[in-house]
N, C-alpha and C positions, 0 to 999 in steps of 0.2 A: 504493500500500500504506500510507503513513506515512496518507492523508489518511484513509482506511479506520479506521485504527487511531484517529488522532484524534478520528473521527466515532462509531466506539465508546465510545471514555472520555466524550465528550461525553456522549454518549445515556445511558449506565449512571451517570454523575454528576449528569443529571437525575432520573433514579429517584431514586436515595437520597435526593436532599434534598426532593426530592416525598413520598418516603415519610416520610421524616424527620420532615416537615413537617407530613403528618398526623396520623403517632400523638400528636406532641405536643401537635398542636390538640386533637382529641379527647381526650388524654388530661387535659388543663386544664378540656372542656367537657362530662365526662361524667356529670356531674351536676347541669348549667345547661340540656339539652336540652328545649325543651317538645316536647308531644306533637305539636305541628304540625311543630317540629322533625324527630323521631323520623318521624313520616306521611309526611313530604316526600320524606327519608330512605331509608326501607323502597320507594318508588315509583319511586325514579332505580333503584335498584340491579334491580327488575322492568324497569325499561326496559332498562338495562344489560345485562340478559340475553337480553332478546330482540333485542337488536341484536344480540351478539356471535351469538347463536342464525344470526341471518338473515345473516352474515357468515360462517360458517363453512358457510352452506349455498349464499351466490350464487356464495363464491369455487370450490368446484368443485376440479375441476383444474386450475384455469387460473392461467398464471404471467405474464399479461399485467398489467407494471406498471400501467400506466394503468388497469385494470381492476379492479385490485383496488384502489390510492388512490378511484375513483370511486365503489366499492363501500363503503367505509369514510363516504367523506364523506357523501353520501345517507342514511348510517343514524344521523345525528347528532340530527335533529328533534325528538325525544322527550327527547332528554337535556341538550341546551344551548338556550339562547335564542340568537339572533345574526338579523341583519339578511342578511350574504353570508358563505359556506359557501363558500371556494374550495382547487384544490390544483392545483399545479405539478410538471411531470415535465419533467427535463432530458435530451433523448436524446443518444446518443453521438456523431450527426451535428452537435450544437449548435441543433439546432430547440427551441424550448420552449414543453411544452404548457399552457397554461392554461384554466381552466376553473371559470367560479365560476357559482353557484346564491343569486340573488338571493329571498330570504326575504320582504323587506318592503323597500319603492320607496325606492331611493338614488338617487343620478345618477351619470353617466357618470365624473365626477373619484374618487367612492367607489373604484369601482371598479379605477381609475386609480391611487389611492393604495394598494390594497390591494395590485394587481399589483408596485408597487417597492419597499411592505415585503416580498414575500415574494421578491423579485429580492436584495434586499440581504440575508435572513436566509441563502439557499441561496446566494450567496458565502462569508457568513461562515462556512457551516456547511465550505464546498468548500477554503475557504481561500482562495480565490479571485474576483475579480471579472469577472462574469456580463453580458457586453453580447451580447443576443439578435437575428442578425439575422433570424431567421424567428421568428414568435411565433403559434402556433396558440392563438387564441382562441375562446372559445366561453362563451356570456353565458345562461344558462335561467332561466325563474322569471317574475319579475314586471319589468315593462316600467319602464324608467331613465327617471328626469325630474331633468331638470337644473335646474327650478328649486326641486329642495330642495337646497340652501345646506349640508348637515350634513355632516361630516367624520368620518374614522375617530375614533373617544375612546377606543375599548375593539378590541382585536386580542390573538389568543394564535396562531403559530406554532408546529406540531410537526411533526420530521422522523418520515419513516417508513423505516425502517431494515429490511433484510430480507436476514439471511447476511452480516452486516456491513455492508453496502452500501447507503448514501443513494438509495431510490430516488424520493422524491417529498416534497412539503412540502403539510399542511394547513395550511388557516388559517380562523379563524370569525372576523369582525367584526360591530362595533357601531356605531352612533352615542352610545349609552350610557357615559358614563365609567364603570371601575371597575366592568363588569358581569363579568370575568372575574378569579378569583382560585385560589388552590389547590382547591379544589373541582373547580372547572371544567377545572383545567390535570390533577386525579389522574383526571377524569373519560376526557378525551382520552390519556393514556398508557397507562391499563388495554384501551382499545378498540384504539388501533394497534398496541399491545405482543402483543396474542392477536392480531389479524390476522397481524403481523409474525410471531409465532411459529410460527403455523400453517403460512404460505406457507413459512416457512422449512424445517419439517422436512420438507414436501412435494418444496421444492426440493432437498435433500440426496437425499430418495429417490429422483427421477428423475436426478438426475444419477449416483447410483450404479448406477442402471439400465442410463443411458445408457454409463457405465465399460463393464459387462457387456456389452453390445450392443457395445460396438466391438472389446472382447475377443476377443470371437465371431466378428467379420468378420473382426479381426486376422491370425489364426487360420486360416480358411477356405485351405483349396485351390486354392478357382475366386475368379476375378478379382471385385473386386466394385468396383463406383463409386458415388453416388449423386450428381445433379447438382440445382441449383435451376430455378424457370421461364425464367431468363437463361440457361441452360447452363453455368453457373458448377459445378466439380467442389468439391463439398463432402466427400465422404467416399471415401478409398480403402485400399485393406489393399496389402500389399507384391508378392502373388501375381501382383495385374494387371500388372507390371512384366515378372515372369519371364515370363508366356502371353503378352505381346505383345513383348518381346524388348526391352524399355528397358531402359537403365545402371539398377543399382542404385542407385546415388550421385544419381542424376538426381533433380528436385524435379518431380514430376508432375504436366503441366497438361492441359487439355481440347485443347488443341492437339496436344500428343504424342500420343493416344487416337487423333487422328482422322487425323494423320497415318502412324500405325502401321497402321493400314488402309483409308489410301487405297489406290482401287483394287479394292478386293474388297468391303467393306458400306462406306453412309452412317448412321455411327452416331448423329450428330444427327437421319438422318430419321428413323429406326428409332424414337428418344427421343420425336421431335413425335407421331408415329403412334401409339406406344402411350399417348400423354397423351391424344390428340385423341378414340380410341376407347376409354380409360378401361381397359383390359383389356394383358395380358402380349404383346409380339411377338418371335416368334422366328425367327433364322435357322441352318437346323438343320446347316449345314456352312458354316464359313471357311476353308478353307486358309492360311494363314501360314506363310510358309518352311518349315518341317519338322514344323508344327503343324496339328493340324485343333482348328477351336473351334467351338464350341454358343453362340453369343450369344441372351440374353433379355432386350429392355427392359421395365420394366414402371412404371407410373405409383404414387406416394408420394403417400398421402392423412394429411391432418391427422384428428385423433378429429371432426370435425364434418363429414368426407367430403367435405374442399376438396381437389382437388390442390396440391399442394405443391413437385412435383421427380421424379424417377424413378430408377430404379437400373439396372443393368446388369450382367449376370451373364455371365462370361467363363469357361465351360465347357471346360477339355482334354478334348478324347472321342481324341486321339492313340493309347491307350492300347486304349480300347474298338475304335476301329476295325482295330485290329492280331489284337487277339482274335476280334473277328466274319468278319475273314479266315483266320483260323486255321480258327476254326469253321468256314465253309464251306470250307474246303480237306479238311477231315478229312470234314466230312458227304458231300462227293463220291467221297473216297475210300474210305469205306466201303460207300458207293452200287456203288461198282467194285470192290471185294473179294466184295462179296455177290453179285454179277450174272453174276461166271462161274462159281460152282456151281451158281446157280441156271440160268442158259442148259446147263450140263452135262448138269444134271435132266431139264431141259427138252429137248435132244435126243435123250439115251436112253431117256428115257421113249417119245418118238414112235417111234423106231427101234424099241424091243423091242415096243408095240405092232402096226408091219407086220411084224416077223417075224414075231408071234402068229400075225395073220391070214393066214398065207402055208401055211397047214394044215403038211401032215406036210413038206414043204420048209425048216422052219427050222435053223439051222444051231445046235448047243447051244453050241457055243466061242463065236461068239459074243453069243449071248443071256445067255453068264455073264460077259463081261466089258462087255457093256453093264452089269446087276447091280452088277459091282465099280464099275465108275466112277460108279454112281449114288449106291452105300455114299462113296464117297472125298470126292466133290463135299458129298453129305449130311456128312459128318464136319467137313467144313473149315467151314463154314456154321456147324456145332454150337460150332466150337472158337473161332470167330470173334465167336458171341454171347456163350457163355460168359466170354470174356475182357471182352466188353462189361459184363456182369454184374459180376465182379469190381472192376472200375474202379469202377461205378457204387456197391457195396458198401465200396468203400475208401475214396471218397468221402465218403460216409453215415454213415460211422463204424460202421458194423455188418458189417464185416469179423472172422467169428468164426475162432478156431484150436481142433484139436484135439488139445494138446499131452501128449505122455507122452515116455518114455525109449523109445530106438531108438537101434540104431548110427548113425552117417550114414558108417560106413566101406562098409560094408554098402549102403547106398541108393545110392552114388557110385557103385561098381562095377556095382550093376542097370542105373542112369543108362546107364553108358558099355555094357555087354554090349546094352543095348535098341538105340544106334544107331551099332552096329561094321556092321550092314548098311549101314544108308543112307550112311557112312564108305565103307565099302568098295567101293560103284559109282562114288565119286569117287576108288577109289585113294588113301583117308586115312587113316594109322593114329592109334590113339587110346593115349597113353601114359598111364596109372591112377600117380601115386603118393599113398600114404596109411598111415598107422599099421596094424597089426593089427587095431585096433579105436578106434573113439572114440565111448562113449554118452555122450548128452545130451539134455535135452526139448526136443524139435521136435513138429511137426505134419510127420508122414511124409509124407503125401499134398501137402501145399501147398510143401515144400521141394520133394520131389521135381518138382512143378509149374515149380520156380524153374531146375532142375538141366537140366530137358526145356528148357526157352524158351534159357538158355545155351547149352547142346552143340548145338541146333539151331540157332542162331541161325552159330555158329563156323563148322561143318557148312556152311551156307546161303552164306554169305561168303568159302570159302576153296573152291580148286582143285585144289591142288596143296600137300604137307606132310603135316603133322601137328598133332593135337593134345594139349596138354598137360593133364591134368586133374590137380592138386594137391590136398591137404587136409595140414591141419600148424596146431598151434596156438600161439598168440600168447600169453606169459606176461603179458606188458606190458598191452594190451589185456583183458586173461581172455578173450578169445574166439577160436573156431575160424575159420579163414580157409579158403574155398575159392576156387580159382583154373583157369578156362580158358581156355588160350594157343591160339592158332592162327596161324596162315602164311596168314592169307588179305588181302584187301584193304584191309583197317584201317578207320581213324577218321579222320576231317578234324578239324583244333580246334577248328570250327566244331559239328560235332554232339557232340563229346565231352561240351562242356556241357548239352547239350539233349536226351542219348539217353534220358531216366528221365522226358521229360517226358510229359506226355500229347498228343495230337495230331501227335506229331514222329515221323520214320520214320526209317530208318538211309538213307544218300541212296545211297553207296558209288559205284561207276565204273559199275554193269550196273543200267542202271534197271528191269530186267526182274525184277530179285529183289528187288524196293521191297516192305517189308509194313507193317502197317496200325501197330506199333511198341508196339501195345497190350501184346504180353507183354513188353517190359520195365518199363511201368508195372506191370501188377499181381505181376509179381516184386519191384518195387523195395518195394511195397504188403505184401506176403508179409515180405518180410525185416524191414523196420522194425514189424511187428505184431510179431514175435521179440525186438525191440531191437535188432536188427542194420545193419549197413548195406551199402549195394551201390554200385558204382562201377566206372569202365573206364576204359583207359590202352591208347594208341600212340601209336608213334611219327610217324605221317603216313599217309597214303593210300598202299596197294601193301606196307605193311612190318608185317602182321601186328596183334591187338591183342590184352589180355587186358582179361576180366573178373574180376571178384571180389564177393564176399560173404560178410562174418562174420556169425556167432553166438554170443551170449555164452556162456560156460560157468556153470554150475550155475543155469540159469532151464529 
């Protein structure tokens, strides 16, 4: 950081006195200029611009130091004289690249002498001294002969500076004494200084991209990795830890990944495969102790469609598969709620057909409870889609009500008088308590729907007892509470949570009165369109349970 900083004040103390330097000269010689002056003049500052022009269009997006020092020096020709045109890059492994463009025939020591001014200027600049044991050299242009005798006379040195950071050193030499002066020295600062600025604010944006981009993985769900061609784990978010069951605290390497599921995928080979054939591989089920996961490798290309590394995406489907077994469990069940009215249809229907044909020998009792049983089966069928309906409408959000004032003291008591019968072949009495009266806007038809699916439902589950049916209002709350108690086989804790769900069935001791549990969905659907809410309470299996459902007052 200190060296950073230093390399800045450097760099920006070179400006100023560069600039400095100019205005002063010009300002002394602004009226000493001849016109060959002036011509020379107006021509560098045309070259000037098409260099920085052709600089600003090879660099691209590319944030390859080397590349862009390269890019800068090549584009010098037109603007300086010099003999060799070189530049150095120090990489972080200590390799250092050199690289000079022979102009006009030096010999080998030229070159030589250039290389350890620019070894000594990039210590001085590091603050530090520079012994290279790998030195990538690279010599272009015109062919070294060593028997010209001539030595550096004239050399200018400048760093190139990018987001604070020394990343490379130009250098032009001469054999020429005194061929380089402020001219020369404002010419090279204004060309590195717009490079350097360019790459910089280029750098700043992809790196705040690249913020955003990790944000995102951050963030993510599903596991994610990305690895290099070594298999080296370069990038991972927190989640992979949780789906594959690693300490949190734990520092995450390519070795924990693989041995997290040995045994079930080879996720190195999965990584080669999808590099080898360029395209996404997936394996669409891993079990992992109490997890199912969706793994997908897939291969990481650079913008020039080089592979680079690959990623790997760690999918929980735990969740989803829990659901798709629901789903089938419910779609079978419904298969089996519909198939014995419809087998009912289907046998009375054959039946009353051969009675037909059996002329005047048919017997009318029972060709009308074939009739009845084919209306009952027909009804349950009706009331079974209907329900399907509603769901599918509560859903959708286009669950409509048709609300006005109505007693509900009144609809409670219809409620209970409709099934004192079906009460009654079980030997059940039905106790009513309720105000004299209680109006308030409901939708008659869809509450009373709500009142039907309860007392039956009580009715259905109980043997022996009684039922209670309440109404009484709640000052606290503002709204009406209705309540039906029964003696019959209760609730488990298990389904208590899960009886308003959808696909879930009341399970109880007598699996023979299992139903498909849909009307306490579109009850629960009914009550909360009102604002209300519905709920149920036992004590255990075998001890009775009650339900409930408010409504608010003055809606």
């Amino acid at each position: 950081m200190i060296i950073n900083i230093l390399l800045v004040i450097d760099f920006i103390m070179l400006a100023v006195v560069v600039a400095a330097y100019l205005y002063s000269s010009m300002k002394e010689r602004k009226y000493l200029r001849s016109e060959a002056d002036q011509s020379l003049e107006l021509q560098q500052k045309v070259y000037q611009a098409q260099v920085l022009k052709e600089i600003n269009e090879r660099i691209g997006y590319s944030l390859d130091t080397g590349k862009i020092v390269d890019i800068i020096t090549s584009s010098l020709g037109n603007l300086l004289e010099y003999d060799t045109v070189s530049y150095m890059v120090l990489e972080d492994s200590g390799k250092v690249i050199f690289k000079c463009h022979v102009e006009n025939t030096v010999s080998h020591n030229f070159v030589d002498e250039v290389k350890q001014k620019m070894l000594l200027s990039y210590g001085a600049i590091l603050n530090q001294r520079i012994e290279p044991k790998i030195i990538d050299e690279s010599i272009t242009g015109n062919i070294l002969d060593d028997s010209i005798k001539a030595e550096v006379e004239s050399f200018f040195n400048l760093p190139v500076v990018i987001s604070g950071k020394l990343v490379g050193l130009i250098n032009v030499a001469s054999v020429v004494r005194g061929r380089y002066g402020e001219e020369q020295a404002s010419i090279l600062y204004t060309i590195t200084n717009q490079a350097a600025t360019a790459v910089s604010k280029l750098q700043a944006v992809l790196e705040s991209e690249k913020g955003k981009l990790a944000a995102i993985i951050y963030s993510l769900a599903d596991g994610v990795i990305t690895v290099d061609l070594n298999h080296q784990l370069t990038v991972y978010n927190p989640a992979v830890k949780t789906v594959l069951g690693i300490a949190s605290d734990q520092t995450l390497t390519m070795f924990d990944i693989v041995d997290s599921l040995a045994g079930k995928v080879d996720v190195r080979t999965k990584i080669e495969q999808a590099i080898a054939e360029g395209k996404p591989v997936t394996v669409p089920e891993v079990m992992l102790k109490d997890r199912a996961l969706e793994l997908t490798a897939a291969p990481v290309k650079d913008n020039a469609g080089r592979t680079i590394g690959a990623s790997v995406v760690f999918h929980d489907i735990t969740t989803e598969k829990s659901l798709e077994k629901v789903r089938q469990e419910f779609t079978a069940m419904m298969v089996h709620e519909l198939r014995a009215p419809l087998t009912a249809v289907r046998w009375s229907s054959e039946s009353m057909l051969k009675n037909l044909s059996a002329a005047a020998g048919t017997d009318p009792s029972k060709l009308k409870d074939t009739v009845v049983t084919i209306e009952t089966a027909s009804n349950n069928m009706l009331e079974l889609v209907n329900d399907l309906l509603d769901v599918a409408k509560i859903e959708a959000g286009k669950f409509e009500l048709n609300v006005q004032e109505y007693d509900l003291v009144e609809l409670v008591n219809e409620q209970a008088r409709a099934f004192k019968p079906q009460a009654d072949i079980k030997h059940l009495a039905i106790n009513v308590t309720t105000p004299s009266k209680l109006v308030l806007k409901f939708d008659r038809v869809r509450i009373g729907q709500v009142l039907s699916n309860l007392i039956s439902n009580s009715i259905k589950y109980t043997d022996s007892g009684e039922l209670d049916i309440n109404l009484s209002e709640n000052s606290e709350q503002k709204a009406v509470v209705v309540s039906i108690k029964d003696t019959g086989i209760g609730v488990s804790r298990e389904d208590l949570s899960q009886l308003f769900s959808k696909f879930k069935q009341l399970k109880g001791s007598d699996h023979a009165r299992k139903g498909t549990g849909l009307g306490l969905v579109v009850s629960r659907g009914i009550v909360e369109a009102h604002g209300g809410k519905i709920w149920a309470e036992s004590a255990g299996e075998n001890l009775g349970s009650t339900f409930y459902f408010s409504l608010p007052l003055g809606k």
